[in-house]
C-alpha positions in Angstrom: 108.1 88.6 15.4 106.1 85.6 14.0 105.6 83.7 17.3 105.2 86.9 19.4 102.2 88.2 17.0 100.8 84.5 17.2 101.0 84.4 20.7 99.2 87.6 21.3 96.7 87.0 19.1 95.4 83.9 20.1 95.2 84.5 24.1 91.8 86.1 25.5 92.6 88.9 27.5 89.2 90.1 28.4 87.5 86.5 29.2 87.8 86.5 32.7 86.6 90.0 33.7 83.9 89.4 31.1 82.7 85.8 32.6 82.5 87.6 36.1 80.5 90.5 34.7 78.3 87.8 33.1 77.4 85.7 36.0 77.2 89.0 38.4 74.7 90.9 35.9 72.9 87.4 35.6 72.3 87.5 39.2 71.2 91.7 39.3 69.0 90.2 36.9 67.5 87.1 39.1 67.2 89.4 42.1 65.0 91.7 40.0 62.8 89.3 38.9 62.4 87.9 43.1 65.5 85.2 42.9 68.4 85.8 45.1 71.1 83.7 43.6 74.0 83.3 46.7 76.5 81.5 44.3 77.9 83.4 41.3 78.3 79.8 39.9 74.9 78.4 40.4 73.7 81.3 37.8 75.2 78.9 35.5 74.2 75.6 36.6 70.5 76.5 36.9 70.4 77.6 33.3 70.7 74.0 32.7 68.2 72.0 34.7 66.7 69.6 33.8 64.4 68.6 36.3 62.1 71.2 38.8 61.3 69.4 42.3 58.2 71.7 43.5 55.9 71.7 46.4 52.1 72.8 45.8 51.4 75.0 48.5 52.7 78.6 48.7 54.9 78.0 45.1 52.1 76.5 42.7 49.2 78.4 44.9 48.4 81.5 46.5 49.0 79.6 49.9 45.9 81.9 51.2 43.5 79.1 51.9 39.7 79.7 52.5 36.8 77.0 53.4 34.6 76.9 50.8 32.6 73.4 52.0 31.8 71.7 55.1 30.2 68.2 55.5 29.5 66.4 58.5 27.2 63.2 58.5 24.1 65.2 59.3 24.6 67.9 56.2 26.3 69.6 53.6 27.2 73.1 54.2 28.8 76.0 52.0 30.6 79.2 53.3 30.9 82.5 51.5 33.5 85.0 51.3 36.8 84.9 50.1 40.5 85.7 52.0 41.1 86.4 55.8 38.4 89.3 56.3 35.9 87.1 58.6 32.9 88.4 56.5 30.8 85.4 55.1 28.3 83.3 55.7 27.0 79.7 56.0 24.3 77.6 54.0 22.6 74.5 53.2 20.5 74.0 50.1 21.4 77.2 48.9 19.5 78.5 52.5 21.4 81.0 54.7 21.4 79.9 58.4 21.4 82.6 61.4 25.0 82.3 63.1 23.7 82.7 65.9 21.6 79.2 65.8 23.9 77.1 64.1 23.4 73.4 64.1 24.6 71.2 66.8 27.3 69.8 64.9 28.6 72.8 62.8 29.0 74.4 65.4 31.3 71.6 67.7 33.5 71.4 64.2 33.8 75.1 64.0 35.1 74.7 67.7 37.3 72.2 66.8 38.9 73.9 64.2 39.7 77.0 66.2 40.6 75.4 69.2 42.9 73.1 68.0 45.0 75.6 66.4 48.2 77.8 66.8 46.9 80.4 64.1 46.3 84.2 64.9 43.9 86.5 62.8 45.2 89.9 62.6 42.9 93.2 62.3 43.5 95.6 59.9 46.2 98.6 61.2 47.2 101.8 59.8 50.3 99.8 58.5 48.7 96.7 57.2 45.0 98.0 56.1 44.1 94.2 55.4 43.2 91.2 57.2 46.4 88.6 57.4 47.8 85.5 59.3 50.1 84.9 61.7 51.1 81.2 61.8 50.2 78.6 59.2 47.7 79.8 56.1 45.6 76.3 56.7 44.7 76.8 60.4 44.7 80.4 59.8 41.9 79.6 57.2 40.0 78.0 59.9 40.3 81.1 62.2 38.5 82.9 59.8 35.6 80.3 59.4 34.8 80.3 63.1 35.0 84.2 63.3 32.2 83.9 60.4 30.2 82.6 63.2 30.8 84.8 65.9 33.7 82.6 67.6 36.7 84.4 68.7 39.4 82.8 70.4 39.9 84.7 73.2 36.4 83.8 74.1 36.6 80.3 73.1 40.2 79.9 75.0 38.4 81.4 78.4 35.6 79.2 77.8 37.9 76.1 76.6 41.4 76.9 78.6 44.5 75.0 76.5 46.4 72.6 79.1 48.0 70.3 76.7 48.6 69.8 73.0 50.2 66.8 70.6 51.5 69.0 67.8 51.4 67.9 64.0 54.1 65.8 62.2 54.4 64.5 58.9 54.1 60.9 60.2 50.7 60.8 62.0 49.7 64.1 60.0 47.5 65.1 62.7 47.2 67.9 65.4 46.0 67.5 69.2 44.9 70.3 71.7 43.6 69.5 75.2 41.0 71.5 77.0 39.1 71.7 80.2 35.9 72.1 80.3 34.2 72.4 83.7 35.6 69.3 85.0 35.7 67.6 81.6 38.2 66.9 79.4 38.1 67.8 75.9 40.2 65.9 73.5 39.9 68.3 69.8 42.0 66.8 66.7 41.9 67.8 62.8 44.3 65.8 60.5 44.1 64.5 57.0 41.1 62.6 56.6 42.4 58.8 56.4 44.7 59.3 58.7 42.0 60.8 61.4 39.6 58.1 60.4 42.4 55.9 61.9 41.7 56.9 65.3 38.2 57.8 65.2 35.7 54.3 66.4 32.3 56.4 66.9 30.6 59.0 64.8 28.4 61.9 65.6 25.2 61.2 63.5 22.2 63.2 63.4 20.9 60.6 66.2 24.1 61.1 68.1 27.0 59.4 68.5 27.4 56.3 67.4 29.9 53.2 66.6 31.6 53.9 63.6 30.6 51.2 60.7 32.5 50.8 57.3 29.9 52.1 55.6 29.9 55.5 57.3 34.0 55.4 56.3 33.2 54.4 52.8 30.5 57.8 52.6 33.6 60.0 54.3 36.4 58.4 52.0 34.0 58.8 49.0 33.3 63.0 50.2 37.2 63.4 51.1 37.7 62.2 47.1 35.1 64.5 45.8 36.4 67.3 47.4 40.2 66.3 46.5 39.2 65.9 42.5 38.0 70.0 43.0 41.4 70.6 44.1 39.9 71.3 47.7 42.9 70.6 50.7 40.5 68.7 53.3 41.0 68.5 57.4 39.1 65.9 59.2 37.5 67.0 62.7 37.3 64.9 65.3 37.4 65.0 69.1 36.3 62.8 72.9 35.8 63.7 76.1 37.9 62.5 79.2 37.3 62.2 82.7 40.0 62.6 84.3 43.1 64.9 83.7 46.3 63.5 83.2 49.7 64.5 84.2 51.0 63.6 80.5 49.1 63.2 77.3 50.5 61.0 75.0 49.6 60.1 71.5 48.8 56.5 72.2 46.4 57.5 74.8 45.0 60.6 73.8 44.6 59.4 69.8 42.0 57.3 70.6 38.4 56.2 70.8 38.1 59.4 69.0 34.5 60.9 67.7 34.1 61.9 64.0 32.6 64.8 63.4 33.1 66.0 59.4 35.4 67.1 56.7 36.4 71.0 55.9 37.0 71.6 52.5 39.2 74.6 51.8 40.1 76.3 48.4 44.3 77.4 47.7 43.8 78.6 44.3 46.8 78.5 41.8 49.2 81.4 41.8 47.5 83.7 38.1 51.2 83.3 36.9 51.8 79.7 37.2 50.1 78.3 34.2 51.9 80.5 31.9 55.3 79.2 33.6 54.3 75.6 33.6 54.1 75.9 29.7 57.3 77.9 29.6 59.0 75.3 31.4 57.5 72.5 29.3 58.4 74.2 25.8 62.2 74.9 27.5 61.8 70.8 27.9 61.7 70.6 31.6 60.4 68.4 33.8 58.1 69.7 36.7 57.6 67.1 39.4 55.3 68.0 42.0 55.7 66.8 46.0 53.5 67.8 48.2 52.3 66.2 51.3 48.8 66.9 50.2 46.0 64.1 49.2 46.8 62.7 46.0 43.4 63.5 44.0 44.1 67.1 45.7 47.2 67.5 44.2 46.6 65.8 40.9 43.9 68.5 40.4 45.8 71.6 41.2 48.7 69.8 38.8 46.2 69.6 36.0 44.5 73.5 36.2 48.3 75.0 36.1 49.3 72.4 33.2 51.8 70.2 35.0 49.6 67.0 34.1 47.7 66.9 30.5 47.2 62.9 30.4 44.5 61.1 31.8 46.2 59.2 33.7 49.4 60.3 35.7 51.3 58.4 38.0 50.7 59.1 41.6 53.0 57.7 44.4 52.6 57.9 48.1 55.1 58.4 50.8 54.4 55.1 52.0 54.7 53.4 48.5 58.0 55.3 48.5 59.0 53.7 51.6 58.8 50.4 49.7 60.1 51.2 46.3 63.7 50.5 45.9 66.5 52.9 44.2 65.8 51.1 40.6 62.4 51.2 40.8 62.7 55.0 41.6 64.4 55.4 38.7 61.7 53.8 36.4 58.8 55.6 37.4 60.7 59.0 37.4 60.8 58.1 33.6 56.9 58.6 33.3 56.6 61.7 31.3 53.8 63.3 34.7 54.2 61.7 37.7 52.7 63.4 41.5 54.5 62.5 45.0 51.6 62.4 47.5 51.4 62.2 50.8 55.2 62.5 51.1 57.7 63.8 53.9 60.8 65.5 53.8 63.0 62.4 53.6 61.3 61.4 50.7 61.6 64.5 48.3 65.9 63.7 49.3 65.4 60.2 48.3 63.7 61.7 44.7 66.3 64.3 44.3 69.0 61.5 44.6 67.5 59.0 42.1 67.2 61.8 39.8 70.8 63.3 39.6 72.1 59.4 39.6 70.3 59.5 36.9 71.8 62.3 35.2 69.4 64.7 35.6 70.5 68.6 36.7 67.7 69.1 39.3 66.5 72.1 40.7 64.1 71.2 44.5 62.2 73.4 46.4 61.7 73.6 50.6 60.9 76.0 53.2 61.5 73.6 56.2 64.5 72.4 58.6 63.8 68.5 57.4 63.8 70.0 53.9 67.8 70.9 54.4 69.6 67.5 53.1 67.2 67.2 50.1 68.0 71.1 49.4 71.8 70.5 49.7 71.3 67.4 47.6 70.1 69.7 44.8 71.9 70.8 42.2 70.2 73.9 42.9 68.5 74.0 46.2 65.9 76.8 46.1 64.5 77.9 49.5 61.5 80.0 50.4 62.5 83.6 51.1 58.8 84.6 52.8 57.6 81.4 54.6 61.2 79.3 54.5 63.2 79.0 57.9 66.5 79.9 58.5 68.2 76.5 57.9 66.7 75.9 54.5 68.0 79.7 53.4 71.0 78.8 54.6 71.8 75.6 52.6 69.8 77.1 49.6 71.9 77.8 46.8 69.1 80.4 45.8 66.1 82.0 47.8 62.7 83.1 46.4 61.8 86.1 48.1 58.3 85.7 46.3 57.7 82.0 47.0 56.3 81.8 43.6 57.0 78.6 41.2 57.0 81.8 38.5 60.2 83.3 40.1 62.4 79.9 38.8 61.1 79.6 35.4 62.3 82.9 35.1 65.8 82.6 36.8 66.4 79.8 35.1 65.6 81.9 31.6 68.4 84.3 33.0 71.0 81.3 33.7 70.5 80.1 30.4 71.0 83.9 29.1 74.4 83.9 31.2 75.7 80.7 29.7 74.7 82.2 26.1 76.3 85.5 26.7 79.5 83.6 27.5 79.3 81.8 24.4 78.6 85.0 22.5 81.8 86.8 24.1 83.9 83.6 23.2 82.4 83.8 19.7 83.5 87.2 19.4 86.9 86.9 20.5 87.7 84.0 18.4 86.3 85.6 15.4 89.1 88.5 15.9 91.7 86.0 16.6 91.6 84.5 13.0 92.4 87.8 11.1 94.9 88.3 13.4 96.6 85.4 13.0 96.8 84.8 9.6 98.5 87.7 8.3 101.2 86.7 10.6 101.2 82.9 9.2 101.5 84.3 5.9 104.1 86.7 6.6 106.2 83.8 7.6 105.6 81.8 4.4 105.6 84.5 1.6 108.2 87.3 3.3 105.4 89.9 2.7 105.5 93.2 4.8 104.6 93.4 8.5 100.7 93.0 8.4 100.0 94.2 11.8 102.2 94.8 15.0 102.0 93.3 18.1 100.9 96.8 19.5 98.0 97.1 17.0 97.2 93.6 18.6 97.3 94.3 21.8 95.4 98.1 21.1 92.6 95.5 19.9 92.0 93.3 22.0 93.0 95.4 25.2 91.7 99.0 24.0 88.9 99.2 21.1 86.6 95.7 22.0 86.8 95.7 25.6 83.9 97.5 25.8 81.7 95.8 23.2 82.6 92.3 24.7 82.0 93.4 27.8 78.4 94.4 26.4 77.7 91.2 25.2 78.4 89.5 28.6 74.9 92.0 29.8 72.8 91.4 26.7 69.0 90.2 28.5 68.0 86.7 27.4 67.1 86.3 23.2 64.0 86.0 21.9 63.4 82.2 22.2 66.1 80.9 24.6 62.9 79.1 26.1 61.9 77.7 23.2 65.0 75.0 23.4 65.5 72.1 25.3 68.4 71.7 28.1 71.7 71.5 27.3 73.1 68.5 28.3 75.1 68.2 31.6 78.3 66.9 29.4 78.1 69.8 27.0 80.9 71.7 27.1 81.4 75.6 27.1 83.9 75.4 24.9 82.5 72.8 22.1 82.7 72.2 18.3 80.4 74.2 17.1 81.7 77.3 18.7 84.8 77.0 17.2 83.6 76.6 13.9 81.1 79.7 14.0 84.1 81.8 15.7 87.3 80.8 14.2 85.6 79.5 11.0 83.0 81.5 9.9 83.4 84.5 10.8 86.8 84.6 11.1 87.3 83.5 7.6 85.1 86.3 6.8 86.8 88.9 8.9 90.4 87.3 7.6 89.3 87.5 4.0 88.3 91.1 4.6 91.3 92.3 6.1 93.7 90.6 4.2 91.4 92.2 0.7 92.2 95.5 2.3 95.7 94.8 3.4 97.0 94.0 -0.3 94.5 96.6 -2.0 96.6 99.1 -0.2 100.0 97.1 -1.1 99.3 96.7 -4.4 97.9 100.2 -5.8 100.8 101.6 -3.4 102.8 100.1 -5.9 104.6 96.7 -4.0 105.6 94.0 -6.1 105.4 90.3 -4.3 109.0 89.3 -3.3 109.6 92.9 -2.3 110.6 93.7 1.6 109.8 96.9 3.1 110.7 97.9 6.9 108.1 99.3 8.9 109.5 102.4 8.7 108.0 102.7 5.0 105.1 104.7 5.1 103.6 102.2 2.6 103.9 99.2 5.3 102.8 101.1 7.9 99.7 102.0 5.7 99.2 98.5 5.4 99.3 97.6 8.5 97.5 100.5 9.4 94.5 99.0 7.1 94.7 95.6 8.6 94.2 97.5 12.1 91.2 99.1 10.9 89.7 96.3 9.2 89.5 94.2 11.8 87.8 96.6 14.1 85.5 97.5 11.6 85.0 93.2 11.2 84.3 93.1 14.5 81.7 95.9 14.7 79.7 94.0 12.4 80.6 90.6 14.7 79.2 92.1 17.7 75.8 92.8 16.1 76.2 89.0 15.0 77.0 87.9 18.4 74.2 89.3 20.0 72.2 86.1 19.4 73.1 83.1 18.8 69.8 81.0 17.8 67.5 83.8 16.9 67.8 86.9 14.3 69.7 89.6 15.3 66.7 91.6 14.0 64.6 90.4 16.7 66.6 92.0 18.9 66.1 96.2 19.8 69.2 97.7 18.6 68.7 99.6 21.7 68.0 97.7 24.7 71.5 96.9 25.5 73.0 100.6 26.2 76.4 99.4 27.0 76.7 98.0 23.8 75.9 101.3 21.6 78.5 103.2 23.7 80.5 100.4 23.5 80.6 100.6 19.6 80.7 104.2 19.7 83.9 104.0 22.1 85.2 101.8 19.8 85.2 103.9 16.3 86.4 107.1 18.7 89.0 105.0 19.8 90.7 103.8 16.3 90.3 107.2 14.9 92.5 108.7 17.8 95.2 105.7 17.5 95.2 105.8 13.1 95.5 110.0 13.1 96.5 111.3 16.4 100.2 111.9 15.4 102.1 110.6 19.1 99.6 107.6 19.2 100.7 106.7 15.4 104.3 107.0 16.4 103.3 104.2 19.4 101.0 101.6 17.6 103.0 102.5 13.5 99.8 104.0 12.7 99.2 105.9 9.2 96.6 108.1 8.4 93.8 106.6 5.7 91.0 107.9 4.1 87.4 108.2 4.3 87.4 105.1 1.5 89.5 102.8 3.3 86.7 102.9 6.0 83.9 102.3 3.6 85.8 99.5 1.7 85.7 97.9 5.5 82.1 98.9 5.8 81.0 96.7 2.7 82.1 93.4 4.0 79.9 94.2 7.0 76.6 93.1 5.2 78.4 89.4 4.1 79.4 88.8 7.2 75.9 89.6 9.1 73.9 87.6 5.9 76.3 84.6 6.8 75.1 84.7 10.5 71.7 85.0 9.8 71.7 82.1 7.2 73.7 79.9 10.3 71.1 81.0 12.8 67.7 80.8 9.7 69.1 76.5 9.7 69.8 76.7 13.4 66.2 77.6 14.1 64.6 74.9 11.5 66.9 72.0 13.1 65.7 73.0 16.2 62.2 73.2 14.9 62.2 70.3 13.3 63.6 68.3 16.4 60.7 69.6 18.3 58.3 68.9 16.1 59.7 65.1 16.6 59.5 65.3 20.4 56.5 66.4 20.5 54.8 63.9 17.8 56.3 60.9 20.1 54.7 62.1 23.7 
């Protein structure tokens, strides 16, 4: 009898079903909130990270760009209007000019721009009642800008017919079209500035064209970092005209001798939502790293409007410093508190991601491309963009954002660390029934007192009256505050001290001493002497075991309103919100009455019918056992406190 009640008592029947419901609720959650999680066990990995890897444009910003600023070497122009409704107009000293006599040069740039472009602006249907963008937001934004003067592309293309193009890559980080033109050739390219610059030797001045001096690259440089501090994304114009048409165009030959003609300066502004995750994720002690292929000033401003960088001086490194940075040296810089990848391809965000997780970090990386797959897979969680991503990416993604927005992980990984807490709460709960079950039996092997509960009270338990209410806790919505602490460490295990002591130890000493208080108060004014056997036919052991039964249930009403946080007070938390829980609770009490005074259930489980007392006796050890939580959790919170208080002080 001994080791069959110890045996049953101490193994968790309900874990498994409970850990699935858990991690599958976690991920109902997540897709609610624009995450689709395709792993049940990534729920629980990303509720640890560490580390976000993000790109800038289309997670951090609205990726719907717009030219604000133009500047050429003859003047400075500003554009109005905001979006992809070509409505705006053009100025210079706060003076409008007539579209339809545009300078010289604006209006070879605007060509430029639209020309040398696979973008398409869409009209306004019955379905879609506002302007969008097929193709890439940055030449779409460039689409619109001509269209503010009057350029369409169809007219431009007839006037300008395509015959060859050098597409963009993230090496030369430039674009190419070729055009006829009569019986010219026109040669139009847009690129990042410095990299453009490299392949421009003349100029077009407001004397002309002319040879291309280092002081007309020291004014462009110094323009391109102006407009990079305001956060602007800037394309360099620049094109030549040929003689003769060749059979092939290659990049050697064609990116070359080329004429600059000015800078476009357009605005991506931060997603509204960002700047209240970037601080969610810094309290939650997360890292944000920020990769982008963008200019370095660029980025570093759009970092420090959404929060990512606070200091004045962060550390910004280039793809090609990358490139000559060993794996050590990595690893030392990725110790700067803000740091900015610049200027950076796909192949370097993989080498970031490794450094990182050799260095122990649980990393979380972003990508929407094909080159982005290996750095993705790399990831400890490999999040792909659901709206502009491709195929591949989604594919090796072990999560998809179906908003693009940075937002959408801070708050999945709020509901990974809610799924690894609700596991913790359901474990709590179970071991704090498996103390007052076990005892009695370990004392009714050393003192020969009556049966203190049977096996099939045991097994009614923990198979029939708490299934529901630990099933409950496994759906409970993140605490108040479970962004308030830092990361759990990758070592940490689910099943760890401290769990055992607040389980088995506190509260299941408090359940234990409850029970057994009961058990004997029933004993003792039924008139048992110690020393004295009785069979569990005696309607005073089955009383008594009867009372054990109930006061464990009743224990573990009160454990399940304990359980339902484990850092914060459980009077922060709506005794509503969690529905399953209530009926839970209610199933619960419905169920032990029918099992204590249904008379065919009493003859199954050795039930005996108790009074209205016996339930309140129970009912009074409720408040002890909630007051002992709360004064765990009250010196939880103050260590927690305290330790942030001490992290903070040393940044």
């Amino acid at each position: 009898m001994f080791a069959i009640g110890i045996i049953t008592a101490n193994v968790p029947e309900g874990l498994l079903p409970t850990v699935t419901l858990a991690l599958a609720m976690g991920v109902q959650r997540m897709a609610k909130r624009h995450a689709l999680v395709k792993k049940l066990s990534s729920v629980e990995t990303l509720g640890g990270a560490t580390v976000i890897c993000t790109d800038k444009t289309g997670t951090l910003t609205q990726n719907e760009m717009t030219v604000r600023e133009i500047w050429t070497p003859v003047a400075f122009y500003n554009v109005s209007g905001v979006g992809y409704e070509p409505k705006g107009d053009f100025y210079v000293d706060d003076k409008k000019i007539d579209s339809k006599n545009l300078p010289s040069e604006l209006s070879l740039l605007l060509r430029i721009g639209l020309l040398c472009n696979n973008s398409r602006l869409v009209r306004p249907t019955d379905e879609n009642p506002s302007w969008s963008i097929i193709g890439d937001p940055t030449e779409g934004s460039l689409v619109v800008l001509a269209e503010k003067a009057g350029f369409t592309l169809e007219e431009m293309l007839r006037e300008y017919p395509r015959i060859s193009q050098l597409p963009f890559d993230s090496r030369r980080k430039r674009m190419t079209s070729i055009h006829k033109y009569g019986k010219e050739i026109y040669v139009f390219t847009k690129g990042a500035p410095k990299e453009t610059l490299s392949v421009c030797n003349y100029i077009l001045s407001d004397d002309g064209v002319k040879k291309l001096e280092q002081s007309d690259i020291d004014n462009i440089v110094k323009q391109n970092d102006k407009f990079a501090e305001s956060g602007l994304r800037v394309l360099a114009m620049a094109y030549k005209i040929m003689d003769n048409e060749n059979k092939e165009y290659t990049v050697e030959d064609t990116e070359t001798d080329l004429i600059f003609v000015g800078l476009v300066a357009m605005m991506d502004p931060p997603r509204p939502e960002v700047e209240l995750a970037v601080k969610q994720a810094h309290k939650a002690g997360i890292k944000i790293i920020m990769i982008t292929g963008d200019y370095g000033l660029t980025a570093e401003s759009i970092a420090r409007r959404i929060g990512i960088v606070k200091g004045p001086r962060p550390r910004i490194i280039t793809g090609n410093e990358l490139d000559k940075m060993s794996d050590e040296d990595l690893k030392k810089e990725l110790k700067n508190k803000e740091i900015i990848f610049a200027r950076v391809a796909p192949e370097h965000k993989m080498k970031v991601v490794a450094a990182l997780k050799e260095m122990g970090e649980v990393v979380a990386v972003t990508g929407d491309g094909v080159n982005d797959s290996p750095a993705l897979k790399r990831a400890d969680i490999g999040i792909a963009m659901g709206k502009s991503g491709t195929d591949v990416a989604r594919e090796v993604a072990t999560m998809v954002l179906t908003d693009d927005n940075f937002a959408s992980i801070v708050n999945a990984i709020e509901e990974g660390r809610a799924v690894y807490d609700n596991v913790r709460k359901f474990i709590t709960y179970i071991f704090a029934h498996l103390t007052p079950e076990a005892i009695p039996y370990i004392l009714f092997s050393l003192f020969n007192i009556p049966v203190p509960i049977t096996v099939m009270q045991i097994l009614a338990i923990d198979l029939g009256t708490e299934t529901l209410p630990a099933l409950a806790l496994g759906v409970e919505p993140p605490e108040p505050g479970v962004m308030d602490r830092p990361p759990r460490s990758p070592k940490e295990k689910l099943l760890n001290l401290s769990l055992f002591l607040r389980g088995y130890v506190l509260l299941g000493i408090i359940s234990s001493i409850a029970v057994l208080s009961g058990y004997f108060w029933v004993l003792l004014s039924g008139g048992w002497h110690w020393g004295e056997t009785l069979p569990l036919t005696d309607p005073l052991a089955r009383k008594a075991a009867t009372m054990s039964f109930l006061g464990i249930v009743i224990m573990q009403v009160a454990n399940v309103f304990a359980c339902r946080t484990e850092v914060a007070s459980m009077f922060s938390v709506s005794l509503f919100k969690n529905k399953l829980l209530n009926i839970g609770i209610i199933f619960e009490i419905a169920l032990t009455a029918l099992l204590i005074y249904v008379p065919f259930l009493q003859k199954i489980f050795d039930t005996y019918p108790v009074s209205l007392k016996h339930w309140l006796f129970y009912v009074a050890f409720m408040p002890i056992l909630i007051g002992a939580e709360e004064i765990r959790k009250l010196i939880l919170r103050r260590k927690l406190a305290s330790n942030d208080k001490e992290v903070n002080g040393s940044i």
